[in-house]
N, C-alpha and C positions, 0 to 999 in steps of 0.2 A: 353624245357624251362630250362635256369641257373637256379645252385641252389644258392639262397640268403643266403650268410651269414651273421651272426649274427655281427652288429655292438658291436665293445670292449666301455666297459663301461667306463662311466667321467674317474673315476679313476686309470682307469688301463689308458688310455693313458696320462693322467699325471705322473703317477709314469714312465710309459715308458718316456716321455721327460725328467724328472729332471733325471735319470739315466744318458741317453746320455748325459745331461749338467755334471753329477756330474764326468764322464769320459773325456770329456774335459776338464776339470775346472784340474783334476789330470793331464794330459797333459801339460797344460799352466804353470802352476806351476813347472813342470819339466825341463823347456824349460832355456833355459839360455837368458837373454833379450837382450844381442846383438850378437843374432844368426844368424842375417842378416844384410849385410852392410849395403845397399842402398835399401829399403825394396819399398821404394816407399808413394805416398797420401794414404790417407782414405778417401773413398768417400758412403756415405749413396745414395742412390737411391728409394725414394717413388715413387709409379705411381696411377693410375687409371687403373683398368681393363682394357683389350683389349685393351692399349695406345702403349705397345709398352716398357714400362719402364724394364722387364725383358729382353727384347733382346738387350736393351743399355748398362744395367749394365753386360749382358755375353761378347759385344764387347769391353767396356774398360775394362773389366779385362785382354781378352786379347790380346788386342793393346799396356796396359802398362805393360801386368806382372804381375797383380796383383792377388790374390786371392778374389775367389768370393763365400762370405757366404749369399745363397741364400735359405738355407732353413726355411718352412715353418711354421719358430719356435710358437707353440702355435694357428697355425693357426684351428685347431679343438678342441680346447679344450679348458676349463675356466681359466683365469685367476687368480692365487690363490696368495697369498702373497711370498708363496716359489718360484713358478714358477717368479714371477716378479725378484726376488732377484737375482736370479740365468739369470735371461736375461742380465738384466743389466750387472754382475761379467762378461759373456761371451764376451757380446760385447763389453766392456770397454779394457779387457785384450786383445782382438784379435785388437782393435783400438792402444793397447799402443805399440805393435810388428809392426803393418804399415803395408804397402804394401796391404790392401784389400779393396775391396770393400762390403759393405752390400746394400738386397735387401730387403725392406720395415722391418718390426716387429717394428717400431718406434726406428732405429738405430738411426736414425739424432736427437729423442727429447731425446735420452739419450746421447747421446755424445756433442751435441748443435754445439758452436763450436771449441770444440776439433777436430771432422769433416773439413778436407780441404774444403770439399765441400760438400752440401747438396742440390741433385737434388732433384727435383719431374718432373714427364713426366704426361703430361693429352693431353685429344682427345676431341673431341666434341663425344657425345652420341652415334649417327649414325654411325660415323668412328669407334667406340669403339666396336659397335655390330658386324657390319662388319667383322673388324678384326676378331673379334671370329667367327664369324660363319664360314668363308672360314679357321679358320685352323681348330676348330673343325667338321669343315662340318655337321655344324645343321641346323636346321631352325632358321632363323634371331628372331622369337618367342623365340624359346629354349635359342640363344643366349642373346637374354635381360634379361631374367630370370635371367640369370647366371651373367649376369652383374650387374644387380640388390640385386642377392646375395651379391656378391663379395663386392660390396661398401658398401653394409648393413655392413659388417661382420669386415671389415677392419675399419670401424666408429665407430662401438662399442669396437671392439680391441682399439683401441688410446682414445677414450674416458673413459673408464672405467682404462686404465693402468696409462694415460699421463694427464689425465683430460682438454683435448684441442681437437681443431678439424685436422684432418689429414690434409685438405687441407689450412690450415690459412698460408699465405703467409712469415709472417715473421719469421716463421720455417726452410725456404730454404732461399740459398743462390742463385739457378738458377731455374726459375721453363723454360719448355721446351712443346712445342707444337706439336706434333708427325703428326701432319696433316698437319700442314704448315711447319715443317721444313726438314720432312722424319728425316730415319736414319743416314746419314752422312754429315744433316745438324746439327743434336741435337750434334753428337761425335766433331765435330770442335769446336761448341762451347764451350763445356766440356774443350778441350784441350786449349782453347784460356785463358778460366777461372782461368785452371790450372797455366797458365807459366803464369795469370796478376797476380796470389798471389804466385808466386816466389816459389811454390813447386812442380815445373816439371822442369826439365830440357828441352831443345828445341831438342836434336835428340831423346831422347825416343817421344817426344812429334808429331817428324813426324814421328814413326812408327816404332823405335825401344823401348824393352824392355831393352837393358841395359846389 
């Protein structure tokens, strides 16, 4: 039998996140702002559990080049007034340098449209489960659960930070169907998106980075 260790308390994994922001944040500020020519969009990326939206936003980072800041900012922990401050300062400065992409923490209601583009990716419930359970190899039970979580938890994240709902339509600029249009149907349309608001170039756009 695993020994179970002891879950770190609220507080300490907050003061662990604002640290990491407070080291970034001395980073970005050190940074010269045009440290990079052609840096590339900013593209935010919401999804829906098991939809598929994390394996879109890893393929356009790198199909354009770009950087992909996918971590799970705040995703265990309370939302405090410091922790808010310090989201926004992060993702505002890594939005003003270019070239990346962000994966859900309410990139797209804080940058609006500053964002070239603000996708969201959804599935129907079923397809959702699915997906999880064949890659976590659970039982499609376990798998709902977890999906269940998952939306719970990302609803009261945007709710209590953004005071809206994650999935309200007029938040995104594309929203996208991961069932009906697979993966290399949602990335075409991405790229199509991209070069009608004139902020891609057409050869990175067919598969170079530039």
């Amino acid at each position: 039998m695993g020994v179970v260790m002891p879950c770190p308390s609220l507080e300490s994994l907050i003061s662990h996140q604002i640290q990491q922001w407070n080291d970034l944040r001395h980073h970005l500020q050190g940074q010269q702002e045009n440290d990079r020519g052609h840096p590339g969009p900013v593209l935010t990326v919401s999804r829906l559990a098991g939809s598929g939206g994390r394996t879109l936003a890893t393929e356009l980072a790198k199909r354009l080049g770009l950087d992909l800041q996918d971590q799970s900012m705040l995703q265990d922990i309370g939302m405090t007034d410091q922790c808010s401050r310090e989201l926004v300062y992060i993702v505002t400065r890594l939005a003003e340098r270019g070239g990346v992409v962000f994966l859900g923490r309410g990139a797209h209601l804080i940058l609006k449209e500053k964002a070239d583009l603000r996708i969201r990716v959804v599935a129907p419930d079923q397809c959702r489960i699915e997906n999880l359970r064949r890659r976590l190899e659970i039982t499609r039970a376990e798998a709902r659960l977890l999906i269940e979580e998952a939306d719970r938890r990302r609803q009261d994240f945007v709710r209590k930070a953004f005071h809206t709902e994650p999935g309200l339509a007029e938040n995104y600029d594309l929203i996208l169907n991961s069932h009906r249009l697979g993966m290399d149907g949602m990335i075409d349309l991405v790229l199509q998106a991209l070069l009608q608001r004139q902020v891609l170039d057409r050869p990175r756009a067919m598969g170079g980075s530039g």
